[in-house]
N, C-alpha and C positions, 0 to 999 in steps of 0.2 A: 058885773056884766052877766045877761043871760046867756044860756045855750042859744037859744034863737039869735042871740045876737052877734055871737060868734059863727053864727051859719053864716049871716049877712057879709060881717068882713070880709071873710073867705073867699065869698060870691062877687063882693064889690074887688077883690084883688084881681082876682082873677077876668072879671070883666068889664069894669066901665074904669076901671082905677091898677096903679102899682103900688107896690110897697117901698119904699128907699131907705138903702141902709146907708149911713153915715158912723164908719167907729162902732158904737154900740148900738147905736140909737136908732131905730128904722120909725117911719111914719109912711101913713097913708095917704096917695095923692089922688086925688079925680079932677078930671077937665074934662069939661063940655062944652058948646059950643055957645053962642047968644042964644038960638032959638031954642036952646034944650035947658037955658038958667031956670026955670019952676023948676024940671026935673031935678036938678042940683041942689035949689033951696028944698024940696022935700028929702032928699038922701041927708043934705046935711041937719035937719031937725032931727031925722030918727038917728044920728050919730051922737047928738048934741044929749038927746034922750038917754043914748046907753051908754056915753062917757061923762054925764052931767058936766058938762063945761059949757059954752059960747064958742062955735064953730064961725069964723068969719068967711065971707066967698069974696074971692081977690079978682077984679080984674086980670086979665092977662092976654099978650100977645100969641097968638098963636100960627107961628109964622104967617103973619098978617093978616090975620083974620082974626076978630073979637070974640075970645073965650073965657071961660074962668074956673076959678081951680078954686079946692078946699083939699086943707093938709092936716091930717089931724099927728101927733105922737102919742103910741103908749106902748109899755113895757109885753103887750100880748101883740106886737106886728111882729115882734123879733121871731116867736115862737110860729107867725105864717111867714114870715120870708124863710125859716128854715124848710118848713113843708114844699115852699112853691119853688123857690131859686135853689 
């Protein structure tokens, strides 16, 4: 992973996304709303980019209203949930 793209996570926790810890394990969550899905499917390309995997966008309820979410895990959220939480 680059330095730039550690700038990015940082920026996505802190504002369109959280971090969630479970046990050891934290991952990054974003949801956005229908009208903002392009915005989402671009965040999750340039994720997909700096963790080389296949990011899926999941439907989701958003107390009743149609949104959706992309959840990524990796061993460097642990080290921003310490900084942020």
């Amino acid at each position: 992973m680059q330095k730039i793209d550690k700038k990015h996570l940082v920026g996505l926790a802190i504002g369109d996304g959280y971090i969630h810890q479970k046990g050891n394990s934290c991952r990054l969550c974003i949801t956005h709303s229908e009208k903002q899905l392009s915005y989402l499917e671009a965040k999750a390309k340039r994720l997909e980019k700096a963790f080389g995997c296949k990011i899926y966008i999941m439907p989701f309820n958003n107390n009743g209203y149609k949104a959706y979410r992309i959840q990524i895990s990796h061993d460097y959220f642990r080290v921003v949930h310490k900084w942020l939480y």
